[in-house]
C-alpha beads as a LAMMPS data file, in Angstrom:
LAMMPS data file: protein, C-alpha beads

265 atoms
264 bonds

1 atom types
1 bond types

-500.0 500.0 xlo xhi
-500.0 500.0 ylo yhi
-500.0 500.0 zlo zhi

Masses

1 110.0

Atoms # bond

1 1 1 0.000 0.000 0.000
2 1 1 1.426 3.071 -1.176
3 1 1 -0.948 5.677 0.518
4 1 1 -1.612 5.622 4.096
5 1 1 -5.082 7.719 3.735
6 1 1 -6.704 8.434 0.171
7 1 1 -9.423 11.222 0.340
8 1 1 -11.653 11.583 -2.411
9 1 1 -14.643 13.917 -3.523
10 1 1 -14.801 14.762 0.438
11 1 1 -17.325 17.056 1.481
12 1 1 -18.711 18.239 5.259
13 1 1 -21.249 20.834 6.246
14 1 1 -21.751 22.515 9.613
15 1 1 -25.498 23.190 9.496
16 1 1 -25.496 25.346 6.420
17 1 1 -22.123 26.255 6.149
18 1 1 -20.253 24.321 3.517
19 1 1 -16.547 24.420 5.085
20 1 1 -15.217 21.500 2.576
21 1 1 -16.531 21.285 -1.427
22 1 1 -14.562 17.965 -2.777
23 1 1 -10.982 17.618 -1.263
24 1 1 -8.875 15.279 -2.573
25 1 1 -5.506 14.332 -1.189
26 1 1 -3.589 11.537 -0.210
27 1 1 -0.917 10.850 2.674
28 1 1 1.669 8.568 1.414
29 1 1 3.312 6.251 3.678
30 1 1 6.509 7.112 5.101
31 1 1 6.267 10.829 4.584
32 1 1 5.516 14.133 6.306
33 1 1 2.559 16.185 4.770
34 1 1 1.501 19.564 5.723
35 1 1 -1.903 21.134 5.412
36 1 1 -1.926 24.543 5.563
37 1 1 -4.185 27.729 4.371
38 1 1 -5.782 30.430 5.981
39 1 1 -7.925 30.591 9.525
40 1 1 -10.930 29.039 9.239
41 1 1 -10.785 27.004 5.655
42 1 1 -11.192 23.563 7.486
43 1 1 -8.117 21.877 8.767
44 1 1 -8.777 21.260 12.066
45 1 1 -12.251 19.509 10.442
46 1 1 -10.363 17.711 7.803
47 1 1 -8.432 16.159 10.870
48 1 1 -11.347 15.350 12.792
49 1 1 -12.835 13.258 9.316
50 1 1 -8.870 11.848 9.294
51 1 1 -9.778 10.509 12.800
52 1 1 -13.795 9.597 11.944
53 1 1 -14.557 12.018 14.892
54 1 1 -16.844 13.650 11.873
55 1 1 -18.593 11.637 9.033
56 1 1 -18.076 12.905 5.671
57 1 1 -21.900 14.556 3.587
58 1 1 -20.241 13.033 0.813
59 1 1 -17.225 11.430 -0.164
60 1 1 -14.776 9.082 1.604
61 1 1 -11.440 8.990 3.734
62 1 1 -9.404 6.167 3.720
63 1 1 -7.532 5.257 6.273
64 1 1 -5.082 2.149 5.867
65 1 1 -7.414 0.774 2.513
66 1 1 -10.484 1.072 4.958
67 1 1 -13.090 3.530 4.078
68 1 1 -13.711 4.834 7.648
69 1 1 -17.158 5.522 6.980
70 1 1 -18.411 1.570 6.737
71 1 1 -16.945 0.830 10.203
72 1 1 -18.980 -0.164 13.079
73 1 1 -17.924 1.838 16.459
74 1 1 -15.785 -1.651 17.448
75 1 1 -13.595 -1.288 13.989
76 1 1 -13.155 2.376 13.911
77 1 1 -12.067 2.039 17.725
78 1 1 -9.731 -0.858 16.717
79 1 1 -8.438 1.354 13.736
80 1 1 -7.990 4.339 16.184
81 1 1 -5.098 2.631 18.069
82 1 1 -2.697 2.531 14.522
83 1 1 -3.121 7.142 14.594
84 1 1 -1.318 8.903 17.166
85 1 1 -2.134 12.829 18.067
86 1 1 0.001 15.954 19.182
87 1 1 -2.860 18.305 20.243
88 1 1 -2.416 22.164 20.127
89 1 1 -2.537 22.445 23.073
90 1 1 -0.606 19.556 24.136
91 1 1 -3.875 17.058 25.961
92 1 1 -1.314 15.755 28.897
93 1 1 -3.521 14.788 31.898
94 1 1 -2.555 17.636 34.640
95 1 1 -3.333 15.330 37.653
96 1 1 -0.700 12.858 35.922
97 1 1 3.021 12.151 36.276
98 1 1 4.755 12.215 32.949
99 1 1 5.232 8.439 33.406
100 1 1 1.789 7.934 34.055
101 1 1 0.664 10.198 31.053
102 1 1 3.080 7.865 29.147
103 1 1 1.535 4.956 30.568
104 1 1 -2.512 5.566 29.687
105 1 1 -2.509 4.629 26.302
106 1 1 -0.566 1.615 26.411
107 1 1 -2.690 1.132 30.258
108 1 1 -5.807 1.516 28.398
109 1 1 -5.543 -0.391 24.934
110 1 1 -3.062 -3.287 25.525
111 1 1 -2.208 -6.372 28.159
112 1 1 1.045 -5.423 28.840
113 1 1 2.431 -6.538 32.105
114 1 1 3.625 -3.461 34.048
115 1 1 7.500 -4.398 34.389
116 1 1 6.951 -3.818 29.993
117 1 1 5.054 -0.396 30.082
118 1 1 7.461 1.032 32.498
119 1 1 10.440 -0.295 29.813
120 1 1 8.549 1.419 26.924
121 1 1 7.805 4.494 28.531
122 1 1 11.322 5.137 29.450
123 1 1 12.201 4.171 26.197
124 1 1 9.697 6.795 24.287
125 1 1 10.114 9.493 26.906
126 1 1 14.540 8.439 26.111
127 1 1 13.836 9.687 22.202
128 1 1 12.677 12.957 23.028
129 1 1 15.394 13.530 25.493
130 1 1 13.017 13.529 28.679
131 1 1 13.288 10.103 30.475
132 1 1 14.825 11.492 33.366
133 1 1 11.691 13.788 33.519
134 1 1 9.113 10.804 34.169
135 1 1 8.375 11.989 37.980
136 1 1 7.455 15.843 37.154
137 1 1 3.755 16.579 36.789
138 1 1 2.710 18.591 33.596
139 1 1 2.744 21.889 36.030
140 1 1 6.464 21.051 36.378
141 1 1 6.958 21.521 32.739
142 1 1 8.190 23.918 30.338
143 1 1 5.898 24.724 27.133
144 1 1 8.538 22.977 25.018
145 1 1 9.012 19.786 27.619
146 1 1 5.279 19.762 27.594
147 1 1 5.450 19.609 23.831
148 1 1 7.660 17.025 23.741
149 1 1 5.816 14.280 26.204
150 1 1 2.748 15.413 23.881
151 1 1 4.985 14.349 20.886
152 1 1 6.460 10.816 22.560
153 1 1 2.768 10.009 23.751
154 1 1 1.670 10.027 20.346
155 1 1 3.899 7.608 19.381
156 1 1 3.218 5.490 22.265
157 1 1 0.967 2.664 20.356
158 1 1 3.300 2.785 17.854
159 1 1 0.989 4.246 15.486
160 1 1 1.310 3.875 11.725
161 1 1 -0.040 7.768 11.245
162 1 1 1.133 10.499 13.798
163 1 1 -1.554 14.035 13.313
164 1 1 0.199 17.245 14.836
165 1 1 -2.305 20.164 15.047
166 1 1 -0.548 22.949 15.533
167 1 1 2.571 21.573 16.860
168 1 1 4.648 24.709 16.965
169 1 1 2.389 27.204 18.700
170 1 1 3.158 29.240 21.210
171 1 1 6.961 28.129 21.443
172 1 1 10.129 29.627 21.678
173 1 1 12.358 29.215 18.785
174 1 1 14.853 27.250 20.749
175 1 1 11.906 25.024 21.341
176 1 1 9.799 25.022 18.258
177 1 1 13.341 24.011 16.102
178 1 1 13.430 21.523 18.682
179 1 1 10.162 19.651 18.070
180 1 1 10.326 20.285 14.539
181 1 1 13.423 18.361 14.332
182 1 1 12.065 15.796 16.410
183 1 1 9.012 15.349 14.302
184 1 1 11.514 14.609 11.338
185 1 1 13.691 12.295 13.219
186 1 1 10.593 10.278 15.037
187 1 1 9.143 9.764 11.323
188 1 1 12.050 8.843 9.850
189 1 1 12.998 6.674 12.559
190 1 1 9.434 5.056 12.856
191 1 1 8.327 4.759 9.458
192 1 1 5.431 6.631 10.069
193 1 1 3.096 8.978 8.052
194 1 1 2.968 12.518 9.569
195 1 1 0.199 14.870 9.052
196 1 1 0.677 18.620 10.208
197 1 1 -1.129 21.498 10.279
198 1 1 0.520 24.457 11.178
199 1 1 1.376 28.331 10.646
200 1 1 4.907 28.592 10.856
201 1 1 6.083 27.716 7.524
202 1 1 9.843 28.468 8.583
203 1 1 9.967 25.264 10.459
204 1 1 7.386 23.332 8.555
205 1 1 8.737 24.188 5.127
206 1 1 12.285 22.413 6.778
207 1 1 10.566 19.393 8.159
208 1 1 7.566 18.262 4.844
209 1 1 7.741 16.642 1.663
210 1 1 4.641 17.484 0.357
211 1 1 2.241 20.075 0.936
212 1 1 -1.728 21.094 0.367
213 1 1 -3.064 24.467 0.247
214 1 1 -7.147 24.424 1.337
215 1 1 -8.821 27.679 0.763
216 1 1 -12.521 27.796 0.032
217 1 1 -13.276 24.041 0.753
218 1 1 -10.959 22.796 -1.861
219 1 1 -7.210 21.885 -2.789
220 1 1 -6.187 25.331 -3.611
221 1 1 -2.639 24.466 -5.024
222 1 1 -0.098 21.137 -4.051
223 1 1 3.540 20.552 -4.021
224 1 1 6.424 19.611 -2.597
225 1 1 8.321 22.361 -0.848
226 1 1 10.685 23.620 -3.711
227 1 1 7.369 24.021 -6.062
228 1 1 5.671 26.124 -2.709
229 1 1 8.324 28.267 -2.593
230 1 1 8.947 28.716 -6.403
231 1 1 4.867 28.908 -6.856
232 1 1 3.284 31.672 -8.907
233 1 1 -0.134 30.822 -7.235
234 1 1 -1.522 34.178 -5.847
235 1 1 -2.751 32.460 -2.715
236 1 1 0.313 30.247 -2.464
237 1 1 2.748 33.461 -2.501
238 1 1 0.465 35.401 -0.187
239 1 1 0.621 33.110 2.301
240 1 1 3.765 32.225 1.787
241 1 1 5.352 35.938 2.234
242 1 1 2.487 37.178 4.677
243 1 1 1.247 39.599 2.313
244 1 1 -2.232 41.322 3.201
245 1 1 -3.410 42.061 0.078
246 1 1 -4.388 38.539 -2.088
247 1 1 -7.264 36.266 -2.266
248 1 1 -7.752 36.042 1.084
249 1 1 -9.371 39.166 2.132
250 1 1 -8.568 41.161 5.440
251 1 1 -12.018 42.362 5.723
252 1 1 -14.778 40.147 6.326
253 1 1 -17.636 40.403 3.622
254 1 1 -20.153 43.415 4.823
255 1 1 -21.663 46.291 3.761
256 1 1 -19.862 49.419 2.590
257 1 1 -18.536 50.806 6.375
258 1 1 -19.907 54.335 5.559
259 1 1 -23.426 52.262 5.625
260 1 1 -22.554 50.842 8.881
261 1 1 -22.159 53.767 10.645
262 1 1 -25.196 54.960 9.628
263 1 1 -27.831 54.326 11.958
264 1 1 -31.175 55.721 12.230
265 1 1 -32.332 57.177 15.887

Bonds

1 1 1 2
2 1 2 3
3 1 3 4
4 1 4 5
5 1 5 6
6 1 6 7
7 1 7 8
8 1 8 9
9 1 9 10
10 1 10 11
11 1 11 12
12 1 12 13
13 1 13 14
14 1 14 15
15 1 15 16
16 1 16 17
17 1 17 18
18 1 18 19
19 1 19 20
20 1 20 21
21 1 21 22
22 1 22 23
23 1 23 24
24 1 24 25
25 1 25 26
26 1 26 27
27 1 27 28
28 1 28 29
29 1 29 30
30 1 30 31
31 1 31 32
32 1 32 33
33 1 33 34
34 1 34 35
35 1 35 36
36 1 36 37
37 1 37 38
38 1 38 39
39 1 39 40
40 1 40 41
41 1 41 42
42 1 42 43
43 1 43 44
44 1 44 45
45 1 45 46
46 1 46 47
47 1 47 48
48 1 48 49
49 1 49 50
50 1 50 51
51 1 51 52
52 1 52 53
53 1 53 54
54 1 54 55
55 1 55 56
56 1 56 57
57 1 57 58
58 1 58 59
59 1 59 60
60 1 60 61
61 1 61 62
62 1 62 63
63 1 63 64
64 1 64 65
65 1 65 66
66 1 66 67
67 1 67 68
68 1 68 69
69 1 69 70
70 1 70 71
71 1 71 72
72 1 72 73
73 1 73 74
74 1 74 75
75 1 75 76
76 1 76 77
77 1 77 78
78 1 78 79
79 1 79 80
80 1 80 81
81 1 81 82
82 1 82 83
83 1 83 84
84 1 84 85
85 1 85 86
86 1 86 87
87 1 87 88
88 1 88 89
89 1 89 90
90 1 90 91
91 1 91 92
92 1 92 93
93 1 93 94
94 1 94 95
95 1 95 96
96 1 96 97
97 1 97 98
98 1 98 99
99 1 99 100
100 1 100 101
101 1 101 102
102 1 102 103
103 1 103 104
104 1 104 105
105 1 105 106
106 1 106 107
107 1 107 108
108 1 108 109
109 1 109 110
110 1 110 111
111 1 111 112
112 1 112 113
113 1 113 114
114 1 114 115
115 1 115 116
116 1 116 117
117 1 117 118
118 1 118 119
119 1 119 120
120 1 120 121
121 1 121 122
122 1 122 123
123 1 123 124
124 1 124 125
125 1 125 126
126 1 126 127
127 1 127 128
128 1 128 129
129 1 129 130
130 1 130 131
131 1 131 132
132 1 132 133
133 1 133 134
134 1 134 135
135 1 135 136
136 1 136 137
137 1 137 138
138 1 138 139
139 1 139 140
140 1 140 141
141 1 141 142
142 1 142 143
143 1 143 144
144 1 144 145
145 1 145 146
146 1 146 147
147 1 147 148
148 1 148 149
149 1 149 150
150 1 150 151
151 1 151 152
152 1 152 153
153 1 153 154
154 1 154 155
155 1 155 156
156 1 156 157
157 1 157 158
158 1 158 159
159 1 159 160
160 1 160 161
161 1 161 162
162 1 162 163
163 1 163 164
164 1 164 165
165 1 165 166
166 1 166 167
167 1 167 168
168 1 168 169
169 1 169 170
170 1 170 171
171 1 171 172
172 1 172 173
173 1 173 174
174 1 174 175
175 1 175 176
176 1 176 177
177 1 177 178
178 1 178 179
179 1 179 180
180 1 180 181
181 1 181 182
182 1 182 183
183 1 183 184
184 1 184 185
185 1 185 186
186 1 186 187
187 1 187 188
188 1 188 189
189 1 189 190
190 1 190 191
191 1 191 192
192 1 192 193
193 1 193 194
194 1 194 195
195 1 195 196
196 1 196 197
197 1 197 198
198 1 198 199
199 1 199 200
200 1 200 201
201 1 201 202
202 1 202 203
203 1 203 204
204 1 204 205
205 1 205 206
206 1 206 207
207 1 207 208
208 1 208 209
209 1 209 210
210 1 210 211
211 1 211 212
212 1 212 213
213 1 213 214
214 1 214 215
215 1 215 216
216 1 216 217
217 1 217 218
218 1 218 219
219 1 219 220
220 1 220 221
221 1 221 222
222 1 222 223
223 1 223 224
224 1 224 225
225 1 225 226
226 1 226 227
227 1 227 228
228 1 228 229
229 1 229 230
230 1 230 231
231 1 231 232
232 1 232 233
233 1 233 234
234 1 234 235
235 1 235 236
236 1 236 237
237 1 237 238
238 1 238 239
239 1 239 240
240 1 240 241
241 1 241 242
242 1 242 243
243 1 243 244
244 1 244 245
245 1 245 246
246 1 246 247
247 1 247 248
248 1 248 249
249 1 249 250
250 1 250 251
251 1 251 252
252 1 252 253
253 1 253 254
254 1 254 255
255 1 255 256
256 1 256 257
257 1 257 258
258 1 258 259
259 1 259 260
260 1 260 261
261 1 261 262
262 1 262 263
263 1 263 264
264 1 264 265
């Protein structure tokens, strides 16, 4: 299998909203993609359909040759235990030990005797450089150490798909070029697939091979990073350089602002 998850023709309403009109992508195994476009185009719901947390209006996501749509809650929980996640905001469990937020996953989906989680925690915590951290509580933590038992906890099934949502915010740079490297090193290392969705393209554009632009519900442009950079695309170069002025507006869509201010007493 060549493609970890194959999305096709996928679209997903909120209500009336339409925030996704017929995406198609495809995460290949062994490789880092990132998603990125502006606030509010749907990546953080595209995850969530990645993860079957949201069904699809139409279309499919495959995850693994397995469209997640025809599984019954048993199967898709089954499935769930080959993805790891790196939430935004970390997720640790802040009335938790390190070692014991290490511990849950493997605690709560597998057999293993004790004397084997307590090896394989050590050993996941010893790849991001915090085993000797296992005692501290999350409060104990720096943002970037807290990052980076977020990061080893998602691997801690030994997932064939790691999803980072925002994996950089908030950090230092001494921090954020840590993680990023780490992110690299952990999928190379692993043979994962990587998915991440982020707005620092200095470290992301160091760390992907392939990347997807969404903007208005749809692939907007696709590449690997030298095409990004080299990319004509108006919305690919505004993003890219920060620019205000492109296809995605700065105001939101009203009336005229004269109009606005007009009120009638």
């Amino acid at each position: 299998m060549d493609n970890l998850i194959e999305v096709n023709d996928l679209h997903f309403s909120y209500g009336p909203h339409q925030v996704l009109k017929g995406i198609n992508l495809t995460i290949p195994q062994g490789k880092i993609v990132g998603i990125m476009g502006p606030s509010g185009c749907g990546k953080s719901t595209l995850l969530r359909l990645f993860t079957a947390q949201l069904r699809a209006t139409r279309g499919s996501v495959k995850f693994m040759g397995q469209p997640l749509h025809e599984l019954n809650t048993d199967e898709l929980y089954k499935l769930r235990l080959k993805m790891g996640m790196m939430f935004q905001v970390s997720g640790l469990f802040t009335d938790l030990s390190v070692y014991d937020n290490m511990a849950f996953p493997l605690r709560e989906n597998t057999r293993l005797p004790e004397e084997i989680i307590h090896d394989l925690v050590l050993m996941k915590l010893r790849a991001v450089g915090l085993h000797g951290a296992h005692k501290l509580m999350p409060s104990e933590l720096s943002g970037g150490m807290e990052r980076r038992v977020a990061l080893a906890r998602a691997t801690a099934t030994d997932p064939a798909l790691i999803i980072y949502d925002e994996p950089f915010a908030g950090l230092d740079p001494i921090s954020l070029s840590t993680i990023a490297n780490l992110i690299r090193k952990l999928n190379d290392a692993l043979g994962v697939s990587s998915v991440v969705v982020t707005y620092d393209l200095a470290e992301s554009l160091k760390i992907v091979d392939y990347i997807y632009f969404i903007h208005n519900g749809v692939v907007a442009a696709k590449g690997d990073v030298a095409e990004m950079v080299n990319s004509q695309d108006p919305l690919v170069r505004q993003f890219l350089h920060a620019q205000q002025d492109g296809p995605v507006p700065f105001h939101y869509p009203s009336k005229p602002y004269p109009a606005n201010l007009l009120v009638e007493g």
